[in-house]
N, C-alpha and C positions, 0 to 999 in steps of 0.2 A: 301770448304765452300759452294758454290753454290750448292754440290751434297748434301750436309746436309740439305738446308733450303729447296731444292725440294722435299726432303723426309720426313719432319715434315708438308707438303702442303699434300703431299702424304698421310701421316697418319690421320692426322685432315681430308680430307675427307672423308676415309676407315671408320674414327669412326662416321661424321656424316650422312654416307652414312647409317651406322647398326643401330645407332638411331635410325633416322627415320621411318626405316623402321618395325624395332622392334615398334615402336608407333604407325605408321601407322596400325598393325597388331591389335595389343591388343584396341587401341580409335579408330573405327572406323566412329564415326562422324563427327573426327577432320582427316581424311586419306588426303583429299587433302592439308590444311595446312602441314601437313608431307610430302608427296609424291611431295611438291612444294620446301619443303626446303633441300628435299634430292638431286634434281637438281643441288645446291651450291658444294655438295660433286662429285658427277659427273661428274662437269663441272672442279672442280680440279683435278679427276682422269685424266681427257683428255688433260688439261696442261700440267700436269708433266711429261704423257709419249712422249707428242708431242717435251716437250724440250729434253728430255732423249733419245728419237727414237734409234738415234743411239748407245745408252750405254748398250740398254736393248733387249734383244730376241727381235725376229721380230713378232715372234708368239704371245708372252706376248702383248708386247703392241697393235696389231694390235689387238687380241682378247679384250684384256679389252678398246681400243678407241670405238671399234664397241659394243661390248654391252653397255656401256655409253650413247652413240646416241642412240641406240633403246629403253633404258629405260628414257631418256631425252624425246624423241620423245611421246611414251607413256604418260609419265606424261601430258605433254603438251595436248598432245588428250583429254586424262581424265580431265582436268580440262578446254577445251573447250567444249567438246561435254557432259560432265556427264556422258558419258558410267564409270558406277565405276567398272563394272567386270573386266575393266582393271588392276584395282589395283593388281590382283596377279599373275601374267607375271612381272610384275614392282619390286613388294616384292622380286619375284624368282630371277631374271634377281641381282638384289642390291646385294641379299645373298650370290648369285655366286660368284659376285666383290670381297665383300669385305674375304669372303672364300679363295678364289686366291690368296688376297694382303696376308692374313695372312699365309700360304702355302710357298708363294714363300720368304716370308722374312724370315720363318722358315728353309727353304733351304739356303739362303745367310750367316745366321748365321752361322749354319752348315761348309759351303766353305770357313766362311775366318777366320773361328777360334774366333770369338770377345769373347773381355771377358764378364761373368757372363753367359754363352753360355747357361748352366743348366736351370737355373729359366726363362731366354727369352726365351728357347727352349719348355720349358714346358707351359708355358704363351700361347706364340703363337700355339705351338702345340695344346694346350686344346682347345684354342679361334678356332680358324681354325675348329675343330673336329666340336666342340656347332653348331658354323654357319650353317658348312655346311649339320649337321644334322636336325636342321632345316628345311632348305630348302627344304631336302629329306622329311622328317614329312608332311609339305606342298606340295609336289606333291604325296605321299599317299594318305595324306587324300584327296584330291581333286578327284584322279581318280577311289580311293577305296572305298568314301564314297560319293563326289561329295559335299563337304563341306569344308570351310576351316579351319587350322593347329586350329585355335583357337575356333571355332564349338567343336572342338575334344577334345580341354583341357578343354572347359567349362562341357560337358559332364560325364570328369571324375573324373570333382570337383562338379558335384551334383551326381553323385553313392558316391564318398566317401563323404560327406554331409550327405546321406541319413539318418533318422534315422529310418529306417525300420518301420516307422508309419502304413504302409499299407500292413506289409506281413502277418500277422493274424487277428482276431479277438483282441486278448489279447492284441497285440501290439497297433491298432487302440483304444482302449477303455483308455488304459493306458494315449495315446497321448493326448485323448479327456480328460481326467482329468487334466493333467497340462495344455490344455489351456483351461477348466475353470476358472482357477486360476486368468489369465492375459486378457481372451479378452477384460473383461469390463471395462481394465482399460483405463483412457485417450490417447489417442496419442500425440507422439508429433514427428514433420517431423526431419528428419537427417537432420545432418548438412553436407550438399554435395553447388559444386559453381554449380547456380541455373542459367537457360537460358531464363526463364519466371516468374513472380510477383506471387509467390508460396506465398499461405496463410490455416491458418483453418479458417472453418469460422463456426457458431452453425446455422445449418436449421432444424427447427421441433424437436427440440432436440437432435441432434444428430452432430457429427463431422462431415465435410465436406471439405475435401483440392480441393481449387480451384485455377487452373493455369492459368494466363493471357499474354497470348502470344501477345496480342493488345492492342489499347486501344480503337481500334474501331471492337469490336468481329465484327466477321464474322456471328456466328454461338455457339450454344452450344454442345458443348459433354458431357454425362452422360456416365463415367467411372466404371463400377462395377468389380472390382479386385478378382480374383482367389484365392486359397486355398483350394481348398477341404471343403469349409463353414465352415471352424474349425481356418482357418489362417488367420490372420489380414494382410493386404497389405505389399508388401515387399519394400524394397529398391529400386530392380528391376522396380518396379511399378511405384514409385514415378520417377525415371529418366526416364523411357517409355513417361509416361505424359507431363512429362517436355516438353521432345523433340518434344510432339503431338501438344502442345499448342504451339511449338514454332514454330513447319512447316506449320500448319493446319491457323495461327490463332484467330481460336475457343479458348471459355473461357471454362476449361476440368472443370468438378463437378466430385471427384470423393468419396464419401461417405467414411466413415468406419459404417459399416453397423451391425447389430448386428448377432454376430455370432451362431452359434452350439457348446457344446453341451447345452449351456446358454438357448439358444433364436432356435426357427425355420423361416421358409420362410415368415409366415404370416409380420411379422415385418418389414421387409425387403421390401418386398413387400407393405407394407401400407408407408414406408418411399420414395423409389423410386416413387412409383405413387406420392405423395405432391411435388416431386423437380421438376417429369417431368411436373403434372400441371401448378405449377409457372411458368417454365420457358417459357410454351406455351405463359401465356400474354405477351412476347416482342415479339411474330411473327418473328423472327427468326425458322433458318434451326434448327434442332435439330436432333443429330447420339446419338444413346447409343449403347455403345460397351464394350465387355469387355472380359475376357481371362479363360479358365477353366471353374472353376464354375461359374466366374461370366459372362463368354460366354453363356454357357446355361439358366444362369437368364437370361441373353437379349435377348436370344429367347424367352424362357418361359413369358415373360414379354412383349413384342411385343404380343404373341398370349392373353395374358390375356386382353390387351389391344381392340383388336377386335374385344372378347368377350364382351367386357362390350360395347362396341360399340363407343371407344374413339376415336381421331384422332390417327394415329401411326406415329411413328418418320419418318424424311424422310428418313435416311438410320441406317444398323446396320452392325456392324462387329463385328464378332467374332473368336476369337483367340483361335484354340485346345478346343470350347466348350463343355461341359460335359453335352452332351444331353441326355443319359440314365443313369439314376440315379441308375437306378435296376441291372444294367451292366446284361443284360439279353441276350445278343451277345455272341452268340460260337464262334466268330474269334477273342475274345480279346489274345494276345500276348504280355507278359508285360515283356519278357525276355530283350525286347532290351530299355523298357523305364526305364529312370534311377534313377525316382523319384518314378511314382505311381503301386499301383497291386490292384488287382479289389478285393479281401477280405476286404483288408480296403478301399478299396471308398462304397464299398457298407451300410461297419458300418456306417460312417462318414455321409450316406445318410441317414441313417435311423433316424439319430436323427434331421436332419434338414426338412426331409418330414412335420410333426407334426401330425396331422391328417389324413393327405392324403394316399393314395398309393404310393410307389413308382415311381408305370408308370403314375402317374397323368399330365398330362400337363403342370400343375403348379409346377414341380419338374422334369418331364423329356419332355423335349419339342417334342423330338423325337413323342412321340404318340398324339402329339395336329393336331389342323387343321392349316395348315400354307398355307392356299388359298388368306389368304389378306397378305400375309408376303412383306414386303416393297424392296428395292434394298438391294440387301445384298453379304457381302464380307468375306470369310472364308478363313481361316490357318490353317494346320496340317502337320505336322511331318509327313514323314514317321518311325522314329524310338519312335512310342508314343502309348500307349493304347489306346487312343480314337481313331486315326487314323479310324477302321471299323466304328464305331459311326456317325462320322463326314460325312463318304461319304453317309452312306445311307438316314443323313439329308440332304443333296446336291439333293442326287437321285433324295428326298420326293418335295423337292423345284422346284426344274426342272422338274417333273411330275404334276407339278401344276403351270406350266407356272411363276414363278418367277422368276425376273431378278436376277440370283445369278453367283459368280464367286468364285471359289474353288481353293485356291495355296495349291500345294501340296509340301512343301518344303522336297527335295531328303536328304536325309542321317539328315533331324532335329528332334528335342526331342520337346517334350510339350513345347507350349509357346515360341516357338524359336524368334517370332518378339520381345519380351519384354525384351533380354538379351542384354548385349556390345558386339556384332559381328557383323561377314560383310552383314550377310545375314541378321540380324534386319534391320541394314540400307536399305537395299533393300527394305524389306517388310514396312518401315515407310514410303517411297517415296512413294508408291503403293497405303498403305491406305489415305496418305494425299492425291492423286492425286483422290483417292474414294470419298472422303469426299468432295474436291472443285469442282468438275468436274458437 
């Protein structure tokens, strides 16, 4: 009786040992609430073999007491000190556990003959397999690609996602007609559980979701959201922001702005200058920032700005910004990005240019004068077409004495801070720390 109820302790925290950890992997905003509650599991694995010792291998338990305390130990760290890179020694270390338990039970089965021996053989067998290939998955990708398990699944659900928008001409032109159809139509926000006082609100005509992380802003952010000028804001977006307004803060403005092949730059541009003016008369900080295309409006938009001779924001970040519009770069490599290719970015340019040239300033900021450009903070993939783009804007900036600072995140895709993974969490600490600092 007692070896039964040590073993249902046993079980219960194998399963909430994998749990968590499985959670911890997939929500990483929420990793130390998981990585705190998987402790509970832990700490029952070290019970049961503490009272068992004697019943059970020496090697068995000494091995799974001692990794118990080192990922006990860990957790602990990580949630005093905030090193998060801990988190995946932690993950590793759990998967092992809970790998092992299911292993070795699948072997006990095995040796005493129980009945239904079949389906718990195959159960645990499978289970045991899943985990521990996992784990394995997660120490590939980390040393293969210097990212984690889940960097790698998100990757392979935007290649298969893709709708080949940007491999032709014909493709591109096609895309651009069915979203004429829908840009202009109204928004309205998903229904997702919210971290900050998310609303629309109507400025100048136009929809504007605004996020309030306070109630005493800090500061404002001017968010201008990615797409290729042809996509309306994603999901992705709207939870990015969420979580900015709720580290930072700052009250986020973040437009839906009138797109391509509808509408061009001019609009856009006459809509963002009106929010940025208003928001000037509360004298408050003001960042505009924004990711792809709308990276490269907040360049192109800062230099438009020092042209007319306006104040500029105090800082800008930009995320994977699409600062050659003309994709006029011999180094583009779009084999490993999994979203865009430079045929169709360059259609999708052309109809949002309007008048202008492609290499105008006002459409690729790359060839503007960026001599007054403000403090500025950038992100790029290495597994992303703009990648070449992006450093020789870094180069231009640091050649002209600008305070700028360039991550170059190892083995990510376009836009890597704005997705659910471990390394957005990173890159949101960073930029919040940009932004308050």
């Amino acid at each position: 009786m007692k070896e039964n109820k040590l073993s249902i302790i046993r079980l219960i925290s194998n399963i909430v040992i994998l749990i968590t950890s499985l959670l911890a992997m997939v929500l990483p905003y929420s990793l130390e609430l998981f990585l705190g509650l998987s402790m509970i599991g832990l700490c029952g694995n070290i019970i049961y073999y503490v009272l068992c010792f004697k019943d059970k291998a020496k090697w068995e338990s000494l091995f799974t007491i001692i990794l118990s305390i080192i990922s006990i130990i860990l957790v602990l760290v990580l949630l005093i000190t905030k090193i998060l890179y801990l988190y995946y020694p932690i993950v590793i270390i759990n998967l092992v556990l809970v790998s092992l338990y299911f292993a070795l039970t699948f072997i006990l089965i095995n040796k005493n003959n129980v009945r239904n021996k079949v389906l718990k053989n195959t159960l645990l067998g499978f289970g045991s397999i899943i985990i521990l290939l996992i784990a394995v998955l997660s120490i590939v990708s980390h040393v293969g690609y210097q990212r984690t398990m889940f960097s790698s699944v998100v990757e392979v659900f935007l290649k298969s996602s893709n709708s080949g928008a940007f491999d032709s001409v014909e493709a591109a032109d096609s895309y651009m007609e069915k979203r004429a159809l829908v840009n202009d139509n109204e928004y309205t926000l998903p229904k997702m559980s919210y971290q900050t006082d998310v609303n629309i609100d109507n400025m100048f005509s136009h929809q504007v979701i605004t996020y309030e992380g306070s109630k005493n802003n800090n500061g404002y952010i001017i968010y201008v959201h990615g797409g290729a000028y042809v996509n309306e804001t994603s999901n992705y977006h709207v939870m990015f922001c969420d979580h900015l307004a709720k580290k930072t803060g700052y009250k986020v403005y973040a437009p839906i702005y009138p797109l391509a092949p509808n509408h061009t730059y001019e609009e856009t541009y006459d809509l963002i200058e009106k929010i940025y003016l208003k928001l000037m008369d509360d004298n408050l900080p003001i960042i505009i920032m924004g990711d792809s295309a709308g990276g490269g409006f907040t360049a192109a938009f800062t230099e438009y700005l020092s042209v007319k001779g306006l104040k500029l924001p105090d800082k800008i970040v930009l995320l994977s910004p699409w600062v050659d519009v003309s994709m006029s770069n011999t180094e583009y490599d779009d084999y490993y990005d999994p979203m865009l290719g430079v045929i169709g970015l360059k259609e999708m340019g052309e109809k949002w240019k309007g008048d202008l040239e492609l290499n105008d300033y006002q459409i690729s900021p790359l060839f503007g004068d960026v001599s007054n450009m403000p403090k500025t903070l950038m992100f790029v993939g290495t597994r992303e077409i703009f990648n070449p783009d992006v450093r020789l804007f870094y180069d231009k900036l640091v050649s002209n004495n600008i305070d700028v600072t360039l991550e170059i995140g190892e083995g990510m895709n376009h836009v890597y801070p704005i997705y659910p993974i471990f390394e957005a969490r990173i890159a949101l600490n960073e930029i919040a720390e940009f932004i308050l600092s």
